[in-house]
C-alpha positions as CSV (number, residue, x, y, z in Angstrom):
1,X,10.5,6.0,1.0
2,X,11.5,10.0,-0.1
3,X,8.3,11.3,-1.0
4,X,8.9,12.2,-4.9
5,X,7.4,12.6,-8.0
6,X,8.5,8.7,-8.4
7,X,6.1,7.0,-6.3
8,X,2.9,8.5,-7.6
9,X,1.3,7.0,-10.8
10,X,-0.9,3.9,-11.3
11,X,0.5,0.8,-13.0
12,X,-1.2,-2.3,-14.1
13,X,0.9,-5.6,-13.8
14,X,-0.3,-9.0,-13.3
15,X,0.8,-11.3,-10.4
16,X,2.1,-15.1,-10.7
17,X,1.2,-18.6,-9.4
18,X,3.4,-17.8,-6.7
19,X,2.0,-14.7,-5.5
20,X,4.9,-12.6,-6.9
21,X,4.6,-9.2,-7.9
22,X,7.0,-7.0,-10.0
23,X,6.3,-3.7,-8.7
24,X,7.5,-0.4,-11.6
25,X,11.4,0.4,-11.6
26,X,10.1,4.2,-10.6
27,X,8.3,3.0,-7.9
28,X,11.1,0.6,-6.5
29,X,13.8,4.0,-6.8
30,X,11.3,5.6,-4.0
31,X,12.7,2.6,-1.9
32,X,16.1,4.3,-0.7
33,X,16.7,3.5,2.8
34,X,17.6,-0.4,2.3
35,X,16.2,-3.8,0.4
36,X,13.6,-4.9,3.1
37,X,10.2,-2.9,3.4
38,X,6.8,-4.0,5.1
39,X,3.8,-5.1,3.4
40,X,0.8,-4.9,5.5
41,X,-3.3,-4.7,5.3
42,X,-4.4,-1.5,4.2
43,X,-7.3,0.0,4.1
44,X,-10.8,-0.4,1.4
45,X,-9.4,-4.1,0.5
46,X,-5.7,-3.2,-0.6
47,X,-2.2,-3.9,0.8
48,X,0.5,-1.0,1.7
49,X,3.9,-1.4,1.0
50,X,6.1,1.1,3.1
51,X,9.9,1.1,3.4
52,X,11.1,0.4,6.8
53,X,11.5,4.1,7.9
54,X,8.3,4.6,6.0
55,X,7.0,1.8,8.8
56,X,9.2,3.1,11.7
57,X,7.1,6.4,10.9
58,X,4.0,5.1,11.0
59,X,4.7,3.5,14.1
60,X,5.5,6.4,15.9
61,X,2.3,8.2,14.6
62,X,0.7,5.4,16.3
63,X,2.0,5.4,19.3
64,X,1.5,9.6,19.5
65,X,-2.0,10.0,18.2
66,X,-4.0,7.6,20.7
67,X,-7.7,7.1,19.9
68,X,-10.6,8.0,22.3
69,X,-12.0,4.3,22.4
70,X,-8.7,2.4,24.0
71,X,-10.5,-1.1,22.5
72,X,-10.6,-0.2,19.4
73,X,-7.1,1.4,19.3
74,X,-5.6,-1.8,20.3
75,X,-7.4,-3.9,18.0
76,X,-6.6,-1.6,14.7
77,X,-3.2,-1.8,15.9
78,X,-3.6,-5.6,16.2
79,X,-4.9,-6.2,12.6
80,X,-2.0,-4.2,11.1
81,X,0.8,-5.3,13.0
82,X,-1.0,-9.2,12.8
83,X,-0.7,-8.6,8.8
84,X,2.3,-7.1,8.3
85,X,5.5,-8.9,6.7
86,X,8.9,-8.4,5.9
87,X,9.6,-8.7,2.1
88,X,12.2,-7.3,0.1
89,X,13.3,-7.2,-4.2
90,X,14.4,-9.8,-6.1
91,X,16.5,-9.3,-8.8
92,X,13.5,-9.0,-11.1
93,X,12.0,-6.5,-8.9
94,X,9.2,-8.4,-7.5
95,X,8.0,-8.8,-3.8
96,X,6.5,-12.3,-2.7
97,X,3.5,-11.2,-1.1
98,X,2.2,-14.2,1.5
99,X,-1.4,-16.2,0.8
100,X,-3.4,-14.5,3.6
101,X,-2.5,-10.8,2.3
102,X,-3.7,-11.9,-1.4
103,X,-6.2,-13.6,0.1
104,X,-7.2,-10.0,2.3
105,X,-7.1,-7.7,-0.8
106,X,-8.7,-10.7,-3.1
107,X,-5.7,-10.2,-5.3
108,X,-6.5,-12.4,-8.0
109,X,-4.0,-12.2,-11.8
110,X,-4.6,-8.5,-12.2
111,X,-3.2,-6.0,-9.8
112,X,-3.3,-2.1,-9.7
113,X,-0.4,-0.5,-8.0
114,X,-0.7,2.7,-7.0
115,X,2.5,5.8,-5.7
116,X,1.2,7.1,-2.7
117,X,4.1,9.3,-2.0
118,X,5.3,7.8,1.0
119,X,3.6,4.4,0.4
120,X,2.7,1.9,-2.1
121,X,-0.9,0.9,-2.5
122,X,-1.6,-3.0,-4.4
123,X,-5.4,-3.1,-4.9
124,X,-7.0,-6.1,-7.3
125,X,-7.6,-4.2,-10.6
126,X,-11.4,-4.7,-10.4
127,X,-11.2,-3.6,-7.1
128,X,-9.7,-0.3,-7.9
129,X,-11.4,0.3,-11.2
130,X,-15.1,0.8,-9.2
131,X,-13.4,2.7,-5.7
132,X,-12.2,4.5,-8.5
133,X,-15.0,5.6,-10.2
134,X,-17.5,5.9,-6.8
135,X,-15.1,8.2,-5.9
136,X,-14.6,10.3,-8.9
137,X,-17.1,12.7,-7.7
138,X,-15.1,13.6,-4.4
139,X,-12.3,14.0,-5.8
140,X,-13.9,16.4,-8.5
141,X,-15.7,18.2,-5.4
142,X,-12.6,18.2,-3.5
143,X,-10.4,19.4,-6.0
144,X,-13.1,22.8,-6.4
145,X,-13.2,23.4,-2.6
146,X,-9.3,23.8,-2.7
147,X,-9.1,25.6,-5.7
148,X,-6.7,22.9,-7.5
């Protein structure tokens, strides 16, 4: 995914019976390097959607940045790569997302997507709604620090 004023914004949508999501036409343009993309655990309860060189990336940074604590390398690298999944667009733009990944980021009818730049974040709207406002302070104290 080309990181691009189209994969930043948050959108509201809901998801089906069948654990389908339509994720925003600007949104799915950020997908440019092929139909398939990887959906995978994220972190604070919410799923990441990357494109597959998005993936291949993160992969590499991985494999280049080891931790200190070789145990717990090996089991955060376990969890994401356990989690992670395939999926790609239908023709209605939406991405069958499988029961254990709902399940992880207690997706329930309301979902909040959010353009990361160079990923996609899927967070249950509640869930989103108070991260967002416990951390509406940081970003405030953040944004005066760099001068923004």
């Amino acid at each position: 995914m080309k990181e691009n004023p189209k994969s930043i914004g948050t959108y509201f949508y809901s998801i089906d019976s069948k654990n389908r999501l339509a994720v925003p036409a600007r949104l799915r343009q950020s997908f440019t390097d092929g139909p398939n993309m990887v959906l995978c655990r994220g972190l604070e309860g919410c799923l990441y959607l990357y494109s597959c060189e998005g993936w291949e990336k993160l992969q590499v940074k991985l494999e280049s940045q080891p931790l200190k604590n070789k145990s717990a390398q090996r089991a955060f690298k376990r969890m994401l790569f356990a989690s992670a999944c395939e999926v790609s667009f239908d023709d209605e733009g939406r991405i069958l997302m499988p029961q254990q990944l709902v399940d992880y980021a207690k997706l329930k009818k309301d979902v909040a997507i959010i353009g990361m730049g160079q990923k996609i974040e899927i967070w249950a709207k509640a869930v989103w709604s108070m991260y967002e406002n416990q951390h509406t302070s940081a970003f405030s104290r953040h944004a005066a620090e760099l001068d923004i």
